[in-house]
N, C-alpha and C positions, 0 to 999 in steps of 0.2 A: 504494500500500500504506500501512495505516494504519502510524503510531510508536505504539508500544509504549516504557513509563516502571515499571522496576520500583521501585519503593522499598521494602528490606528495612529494621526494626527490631529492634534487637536489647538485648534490655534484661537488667541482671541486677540482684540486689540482696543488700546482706549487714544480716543484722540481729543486733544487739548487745545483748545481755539483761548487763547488770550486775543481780550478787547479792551478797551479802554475803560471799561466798567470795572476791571480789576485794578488793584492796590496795593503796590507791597507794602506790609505796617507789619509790625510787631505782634508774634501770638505767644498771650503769656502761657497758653497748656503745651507749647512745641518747644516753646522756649528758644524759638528762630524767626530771624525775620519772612515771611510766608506772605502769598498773593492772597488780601482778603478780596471777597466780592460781596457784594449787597444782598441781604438775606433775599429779598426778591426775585432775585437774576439765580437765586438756589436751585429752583424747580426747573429753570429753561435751562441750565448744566446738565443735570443729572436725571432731566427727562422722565422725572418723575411723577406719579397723578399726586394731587395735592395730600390726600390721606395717608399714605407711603412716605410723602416729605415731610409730614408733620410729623410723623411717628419717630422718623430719620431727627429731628429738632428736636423730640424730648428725649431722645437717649443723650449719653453725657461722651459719644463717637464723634459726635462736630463741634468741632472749636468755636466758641462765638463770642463775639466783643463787642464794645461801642467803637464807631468811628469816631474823629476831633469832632465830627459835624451831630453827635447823637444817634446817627443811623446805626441799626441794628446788623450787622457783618459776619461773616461764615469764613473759614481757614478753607482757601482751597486744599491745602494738602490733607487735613480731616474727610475732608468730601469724598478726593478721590479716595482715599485709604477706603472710606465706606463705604463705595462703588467698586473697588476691587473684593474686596472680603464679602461682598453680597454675589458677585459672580462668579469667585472661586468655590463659594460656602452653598 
């Protein structure tokens, strides 16, 4: 009987659009300076429906600060970190 060799690939990819909506500033939970974006432009990132994003906002996985200007702000490197460990996981 012949052998038989399956080899699967499995590939994924995340892609990163910096816009002028981002910020680099200071996150005090990385303790590195990190591209904030505005908690609003959260959901058009990470292409989330809004129940899924919220859920993503009360766990203590995304970094969040105030801006100088009071707006409420997300650590992009939190985000993606949550967007990899949801697609790995």
């Amino acid at each position: 009987m012949a052998k038989q060799t399956k080899i699967m690939i499995e590939t994924d990819f995340l892609l990163i659009v910096r816009g002028l909506n981002a910020k680099r500033e200071w996150c005090p939970l990385c303790a590195a300076e990190a591209e904030m974006i505005a908690l609003e432009n959260a959901g058009v990132i990470s292409n989330l429906e809004p129940a899924a994003l919220q859920e993503w906002l009360n766990s203590d996985e995304l970094h969040r600060s105030q801006s100088a200007g009071g707006s409420a702000q997300i650590c992009l490197n939190s985000l993606l970190a949550r967007v990899q460990n949801t697609t790995l996981g």
